[in-house]
N, C-alpha and C positions, 0 to 999 in steps of 0.2 A: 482519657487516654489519648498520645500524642499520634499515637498508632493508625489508621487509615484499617476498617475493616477487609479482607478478601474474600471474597467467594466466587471459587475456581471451577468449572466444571468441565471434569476429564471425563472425555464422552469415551475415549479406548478406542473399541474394533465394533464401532457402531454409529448407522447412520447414514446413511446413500447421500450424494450433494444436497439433491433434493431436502430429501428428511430432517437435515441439517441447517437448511435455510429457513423451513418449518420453525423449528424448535427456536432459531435464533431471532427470526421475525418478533416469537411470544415473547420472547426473553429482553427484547430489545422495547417492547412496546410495555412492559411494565418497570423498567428502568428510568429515571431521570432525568435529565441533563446534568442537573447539579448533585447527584446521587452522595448520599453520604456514607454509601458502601462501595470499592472496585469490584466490580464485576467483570470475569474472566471467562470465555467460552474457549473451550480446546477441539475440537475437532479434527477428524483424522484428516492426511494429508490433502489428499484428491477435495476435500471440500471447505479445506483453508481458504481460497477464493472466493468460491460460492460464497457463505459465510461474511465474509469480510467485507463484500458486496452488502449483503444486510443490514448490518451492524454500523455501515458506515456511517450517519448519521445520528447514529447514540452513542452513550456513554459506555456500552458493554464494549470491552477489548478483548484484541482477539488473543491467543495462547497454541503453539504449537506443541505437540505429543513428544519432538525430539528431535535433535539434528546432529550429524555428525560433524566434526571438531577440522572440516578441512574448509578451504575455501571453494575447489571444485577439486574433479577429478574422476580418475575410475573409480566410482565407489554405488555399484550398482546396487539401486535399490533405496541408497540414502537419500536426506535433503541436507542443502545447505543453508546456513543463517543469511546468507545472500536470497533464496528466493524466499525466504520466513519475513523476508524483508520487505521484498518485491508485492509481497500480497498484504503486508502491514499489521503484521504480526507484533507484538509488544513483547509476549511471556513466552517460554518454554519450559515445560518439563521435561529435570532432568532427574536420572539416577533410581526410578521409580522400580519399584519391589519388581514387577513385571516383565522388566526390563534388565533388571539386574538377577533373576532366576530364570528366563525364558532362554534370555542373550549373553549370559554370563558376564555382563556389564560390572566390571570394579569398581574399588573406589579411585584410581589410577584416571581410570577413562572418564569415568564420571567429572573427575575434576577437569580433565584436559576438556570437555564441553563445556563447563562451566565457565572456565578461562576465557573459550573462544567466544559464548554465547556474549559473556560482558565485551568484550574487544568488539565486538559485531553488534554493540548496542541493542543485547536484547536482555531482557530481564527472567535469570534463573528462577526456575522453581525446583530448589534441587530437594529429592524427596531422601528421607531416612525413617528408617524401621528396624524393629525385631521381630524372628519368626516366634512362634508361641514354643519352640522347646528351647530358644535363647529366655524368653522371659519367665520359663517354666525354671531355668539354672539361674535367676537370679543376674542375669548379664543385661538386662536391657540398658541403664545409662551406659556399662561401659561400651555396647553395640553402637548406643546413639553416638558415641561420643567419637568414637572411632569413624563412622560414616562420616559425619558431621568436620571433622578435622581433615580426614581423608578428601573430602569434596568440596572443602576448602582451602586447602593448601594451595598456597603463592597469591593467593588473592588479597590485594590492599586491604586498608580498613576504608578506604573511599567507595571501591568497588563491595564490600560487604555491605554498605551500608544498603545498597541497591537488591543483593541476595532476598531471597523470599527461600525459608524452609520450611519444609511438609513434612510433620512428625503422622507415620504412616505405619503402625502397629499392623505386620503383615499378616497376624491371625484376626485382624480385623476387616479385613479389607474384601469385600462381595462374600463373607460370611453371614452379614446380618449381627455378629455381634462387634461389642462399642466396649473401648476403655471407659471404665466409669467418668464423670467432670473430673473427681479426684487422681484418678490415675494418668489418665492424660494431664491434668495441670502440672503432677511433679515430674511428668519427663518432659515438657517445656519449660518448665522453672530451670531444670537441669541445662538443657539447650540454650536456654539464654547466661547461665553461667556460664558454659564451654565459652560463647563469644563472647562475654565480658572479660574472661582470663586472656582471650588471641585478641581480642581491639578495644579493651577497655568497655569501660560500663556504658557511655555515652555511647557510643557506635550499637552494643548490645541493644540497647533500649527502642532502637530504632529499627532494626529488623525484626519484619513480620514471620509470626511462625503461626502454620494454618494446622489443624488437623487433619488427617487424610483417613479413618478408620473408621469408614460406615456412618458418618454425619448423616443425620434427616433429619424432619421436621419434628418429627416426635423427640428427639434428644441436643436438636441443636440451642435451644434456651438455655438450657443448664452446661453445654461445652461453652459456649460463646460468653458465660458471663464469668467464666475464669480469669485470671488475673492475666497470663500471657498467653492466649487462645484469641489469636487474632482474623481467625477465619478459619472458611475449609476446604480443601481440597475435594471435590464431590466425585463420586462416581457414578451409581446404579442412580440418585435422586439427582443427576443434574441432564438424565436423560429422558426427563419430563416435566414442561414449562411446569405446573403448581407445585411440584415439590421444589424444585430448585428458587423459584420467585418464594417461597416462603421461608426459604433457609436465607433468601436477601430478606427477607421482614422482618426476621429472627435477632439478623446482625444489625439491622435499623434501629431494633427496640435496646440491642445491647447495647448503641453508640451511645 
């Protein structure tokens, strides 16, 4: 596969700079240099630094939880892709279930970040999901497909090619329960049609799409050897160096 594994770890609303430097120390000492997985650490704001500091001399890159879509301004409380910059951040997630139910984040807004993140040379992780009484009615591709357009719109097929999307089934997410290999592959099969139909097959074939629904180590073998299941978006397992360093051993043994 031409595809470049990911494994993301979205730490959320955990982690003191300290605890964060912790974690990234481990994560960074059982990384490569020539690593035949991307390794991504997200870290909350306050310890993007710290962090960044760590990692500096590995292969693990760093990944911001979110930014808002200005350059600066009154926007208390936000960060901008300018200091995501400053602290040398590569990735951000965007548009994530959490964020779009906590903060009533649309698909509207979701893309004007996404637009900005690429302008501002950072690389999207823009997330898309179903809640379990959307895929209880039988709607999950058209949900996916809706996000997924919605949080793409106006973006080139050069700048797509760059996109990273996180198929993030929201009844899965710090449940403990997992879309089977089989059920997660057909709404990624689905997602890489959506972008074969907006930029053609060849652009399609080139954007990674990670899962985001409860990956671990007990069921990342069997997601990772799907056909378009090119990493994961981690949550609860990337908050603890051996499970996350084995969910990278996982997508080693799948390369």
């Amino acid at each position: 596969m031409s595809r470049k594994y990911l494994i993301a770890g979205n730490w959320k609303m955990n982690k003191t700079p300290a605890d964060g430097a912790d974690l990234a120390k481990e994560i960074a000492s059982f990384v490569s240099k020539d690593e035949s997985v991307e390794v991504v650490v997200c870290p909350t704001a306050v310890a993007l630094d710290r962090v960044s500091q760590v990692i500096e001399d590995s292969a693990v890159k760093l990944g911001a939880q979110n930014l808002y879509p200005k350059a600066s301004g009154a926007y208390t409380g936000e960060i901008s892709a300018e200091m995501l910059r400053a602290v040398f951040a590569k990735y951000v997630i965007l548009g994530h279930s959490e964020r779009r139910e906590y903060f009533a984040e649309t698909d509207a807004f979701v893309n004007e970040k996404v637009k900005f993140a690429l302008e501002s040379n950072l690389i999207p992780i823009l997330c898309i999901g179903e809640t379990l009484e959307q895929r209880e009615a039988d709607e999950t591709l058209e949900v996916n497909k809706t996000q997924l357009l919605g949080g793409m719109e106006g973006v080139s097929a050069e700048d797509a090619a760059k996109v990273v999307i996180a198929y993030e089934p929201v009844w899965a997410i710090g449940t403990g329960k997992t879309a089977t290999p089989e059920m997660a592959q057909e709404v990624h099969a689905a997602i890489r049609s959506v972008l074969a139909e907006k930029y053609g097959s060849s652009v399609a074939e080139k954007i990674r799409i990670l899962y985001g629904g409860s990956m671990k180590p007990a069921n990342a073998d069997d997601l990772l050897a799907q056909k378009d299941i090119d990493g994961g978006l981690i949550g609860g397992a990337a908050l603890e160096a051996k499970s996350f360093c084995d969910l990278i051993e996982s997508a080693r043994k799948a390369d």
